[in-house]
C-alpha positions as CSV (number, residue, x, y, z in Angstrom):
1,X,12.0,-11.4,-14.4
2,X,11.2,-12.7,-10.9
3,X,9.6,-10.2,-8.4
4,X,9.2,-11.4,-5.1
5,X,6.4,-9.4,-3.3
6,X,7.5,-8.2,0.7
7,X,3.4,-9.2,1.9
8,X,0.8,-11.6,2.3
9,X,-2.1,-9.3,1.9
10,X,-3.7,-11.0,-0.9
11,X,-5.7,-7.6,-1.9
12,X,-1.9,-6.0,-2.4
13,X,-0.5,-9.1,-4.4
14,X,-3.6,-8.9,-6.5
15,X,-3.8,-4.9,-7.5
16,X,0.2,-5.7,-8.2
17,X,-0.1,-8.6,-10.2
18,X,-2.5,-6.5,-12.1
19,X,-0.2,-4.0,-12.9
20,X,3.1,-6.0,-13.4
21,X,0.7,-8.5,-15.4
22,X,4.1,-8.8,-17.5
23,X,6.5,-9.8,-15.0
24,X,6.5,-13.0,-13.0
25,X,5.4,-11.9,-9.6
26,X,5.1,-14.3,-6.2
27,X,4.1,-13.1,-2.6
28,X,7.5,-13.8,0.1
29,X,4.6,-16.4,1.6
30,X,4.6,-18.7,-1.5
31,X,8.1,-19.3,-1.0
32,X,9.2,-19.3,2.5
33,X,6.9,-19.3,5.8
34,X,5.9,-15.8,6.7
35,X,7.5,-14.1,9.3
36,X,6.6,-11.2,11.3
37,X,8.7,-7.6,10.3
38,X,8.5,-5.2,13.1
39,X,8.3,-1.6,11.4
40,X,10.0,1.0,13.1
41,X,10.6,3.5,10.7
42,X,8.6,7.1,11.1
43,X,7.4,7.1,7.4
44,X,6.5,5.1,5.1
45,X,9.5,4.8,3.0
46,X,11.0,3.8,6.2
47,X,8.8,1.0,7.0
48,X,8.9,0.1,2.9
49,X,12.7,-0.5,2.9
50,X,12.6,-2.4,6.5
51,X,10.1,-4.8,4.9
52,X,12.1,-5.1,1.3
53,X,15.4,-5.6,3.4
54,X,13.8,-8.4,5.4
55,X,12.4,-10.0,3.3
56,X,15.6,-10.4,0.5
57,X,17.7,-11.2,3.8
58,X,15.2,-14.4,4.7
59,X,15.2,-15.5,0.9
60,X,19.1,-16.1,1.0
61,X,18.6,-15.8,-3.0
62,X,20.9,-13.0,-4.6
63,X,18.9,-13.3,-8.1
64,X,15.8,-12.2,-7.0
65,X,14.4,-8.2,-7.0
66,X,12.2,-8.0,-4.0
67,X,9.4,-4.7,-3.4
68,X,7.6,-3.7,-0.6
69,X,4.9,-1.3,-0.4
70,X,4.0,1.1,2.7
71,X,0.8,2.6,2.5
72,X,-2.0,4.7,4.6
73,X,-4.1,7.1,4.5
74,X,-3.7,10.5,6.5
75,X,-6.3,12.7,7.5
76,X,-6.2,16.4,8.2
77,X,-9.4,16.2,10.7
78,X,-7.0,13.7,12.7
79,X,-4.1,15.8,12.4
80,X,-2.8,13.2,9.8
81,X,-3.3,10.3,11.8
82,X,-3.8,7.5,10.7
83,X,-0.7,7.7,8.6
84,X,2.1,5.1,8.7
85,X,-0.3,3.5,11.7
86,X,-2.9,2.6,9.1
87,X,-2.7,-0.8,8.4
88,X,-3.0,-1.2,12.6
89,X,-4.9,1.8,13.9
90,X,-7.2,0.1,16.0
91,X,-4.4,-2.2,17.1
92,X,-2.0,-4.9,16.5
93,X,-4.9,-7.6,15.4
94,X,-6.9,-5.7,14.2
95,X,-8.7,-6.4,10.3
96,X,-9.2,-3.3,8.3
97,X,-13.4,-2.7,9.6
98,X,-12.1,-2.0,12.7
99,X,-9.0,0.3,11.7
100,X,-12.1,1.9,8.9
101,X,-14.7,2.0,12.0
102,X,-12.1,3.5,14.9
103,X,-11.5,6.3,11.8
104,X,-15.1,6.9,11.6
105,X,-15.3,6.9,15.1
106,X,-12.9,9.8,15.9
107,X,-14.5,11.9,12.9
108,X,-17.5,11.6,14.4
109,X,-15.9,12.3,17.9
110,X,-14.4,16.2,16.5
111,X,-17.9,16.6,15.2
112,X,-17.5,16.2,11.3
113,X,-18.8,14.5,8.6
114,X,-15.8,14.2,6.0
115,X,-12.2,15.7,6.1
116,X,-9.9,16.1,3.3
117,X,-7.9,13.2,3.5
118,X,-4.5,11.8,0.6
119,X,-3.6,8.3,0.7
120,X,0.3,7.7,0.3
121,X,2.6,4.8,-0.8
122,X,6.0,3.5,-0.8
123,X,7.5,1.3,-3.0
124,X,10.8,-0.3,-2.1
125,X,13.1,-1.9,-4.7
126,X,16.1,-4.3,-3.1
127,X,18.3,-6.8,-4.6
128,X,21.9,-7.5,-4.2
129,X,23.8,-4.2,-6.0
130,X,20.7,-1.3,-5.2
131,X,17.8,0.1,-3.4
132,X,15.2,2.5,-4.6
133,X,12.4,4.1,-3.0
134,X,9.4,5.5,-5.4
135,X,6.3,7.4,-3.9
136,X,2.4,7.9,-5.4
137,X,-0.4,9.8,-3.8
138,X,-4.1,10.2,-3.9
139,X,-6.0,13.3,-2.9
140,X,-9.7,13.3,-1.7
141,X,-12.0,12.9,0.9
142,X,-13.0,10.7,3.7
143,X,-16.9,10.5,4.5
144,X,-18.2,9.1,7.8
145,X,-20.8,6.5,5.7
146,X,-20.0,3.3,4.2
147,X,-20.8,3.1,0.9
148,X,-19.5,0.5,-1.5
149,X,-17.9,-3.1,-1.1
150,X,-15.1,-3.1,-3.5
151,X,-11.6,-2.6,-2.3
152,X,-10.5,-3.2,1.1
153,X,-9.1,-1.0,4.0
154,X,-10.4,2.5,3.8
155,X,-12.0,2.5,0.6
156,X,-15.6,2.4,1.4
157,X,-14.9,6.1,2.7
158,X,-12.4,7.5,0.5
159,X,-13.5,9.6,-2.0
160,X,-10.8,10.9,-4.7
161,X,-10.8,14.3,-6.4
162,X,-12.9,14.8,-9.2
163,X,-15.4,11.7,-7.8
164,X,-18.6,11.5,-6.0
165,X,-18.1,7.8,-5.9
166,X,-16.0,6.2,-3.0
167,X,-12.9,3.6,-3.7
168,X,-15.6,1.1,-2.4
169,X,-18.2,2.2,-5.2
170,X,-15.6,2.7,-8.2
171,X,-15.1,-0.5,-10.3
172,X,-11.7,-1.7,-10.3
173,X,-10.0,-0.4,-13.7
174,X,-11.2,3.5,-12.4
175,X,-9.8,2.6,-8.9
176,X,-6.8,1.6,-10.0
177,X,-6.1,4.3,-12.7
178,X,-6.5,6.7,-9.9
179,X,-4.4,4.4,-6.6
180,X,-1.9,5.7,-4.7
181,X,0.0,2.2,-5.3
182,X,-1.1,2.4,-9.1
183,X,1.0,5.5,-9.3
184,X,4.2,4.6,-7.5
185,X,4.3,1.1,-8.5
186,X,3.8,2.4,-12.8
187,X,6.5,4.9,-11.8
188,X,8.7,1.8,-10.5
189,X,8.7,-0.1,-13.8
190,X,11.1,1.8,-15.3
191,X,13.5,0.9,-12.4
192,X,12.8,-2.8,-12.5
193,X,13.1,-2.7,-16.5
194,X,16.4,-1.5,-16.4
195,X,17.2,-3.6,-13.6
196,X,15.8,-6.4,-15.1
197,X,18.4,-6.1,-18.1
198,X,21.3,-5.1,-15.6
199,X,20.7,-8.7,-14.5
200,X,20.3,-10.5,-17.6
């Protein structure tokens, strides 16, 4: 079964190929030339289906099953900000030291050292008869230190429940036993099974 992944972000097409090591999975970007998806929705199940949509609309292909993921990280210092802004916090060019460092930044700004903090992702499912939406969460907190350089994004900060590691200090098979993604995208094979056979 073909999966066709709604990003470029080569740390999200790796953590999924990981998972779906079964399937036969392949970024939008190896197929067609990327585009930009403007994401208007006010959560991230929104923003997950805008981006799923898109990109099955571009591949003019009615065969394929196509899943986006929506992610961020909200923190109750910030009043759950980041949130569905995550991925562009300290703007629209912005890489993910500089969303991490602005989020540091205004920790350090209300006067605290860590916050309790969840991460939160969206998986869409679209093909041609169905969409589905299928959420995973992880609950910790954020420090205002670096510490670690595996991951990406917010991980050198994040620390989950039950750790005194960060994302950035866990090796990868811990990491992603406890992901946000992990969760929701584990939950999501059963879906993509059964469409998967639906479409035989």
């Amino acid at each position: 079964m073909k999966l066709v992944l709604a990003t470029s972000n080569q740390g999200k097409v790796r953590e999924i190929k990981y998972i779906y090591e079964d399937m036969d999975v392949v970024a939008y970007s190896d197929l067609i030339e990327p585009f930009e998806i403007e994401e208007t929705g006010l959560t991230f199940k929104e923003n997950a289906l805008i981006k799923a949509r898109a990109v099955f609309a571009a591949l003019e292909d009615k065969n394929v099953i196509v899943i986006a993921d929506d992610s961020g990280i909200s923190v109750d210092a910030l009043d759950g900000e980041p949130g569905i802004y995550s991925a562009r916090y300290a703007g629209v060019d912005a890489n993910d030291r500089d969303n991490l460092n602005k989020l540091v930044d205004a920790l350090k700004e209300k006067g605290v050292q860590s916050s309790k903090a969840h991460y939160t992702a969206a998986i869409a499912v679209v093909t041609k008869d169905a969409e589905f939406t299928i959420h995973g969460w992880m609950y910790g907190d954020v420090i205002t230190t670096l510490r670690g350089e595996n991951g990406f994004g917010y991980d050198p900060i994040f620390i989950p429940e039950g750790y005194d590691k960060t994302l950035g200090e866990l090796d990868d098979k811990t990491k992603k036993s406890l992901s946000h993604r992990s969760q929701a995208l584990n939950h999501t094979k059963a879906v993509l099974h059964s469409l998967s056979k639906q479409m035989r």
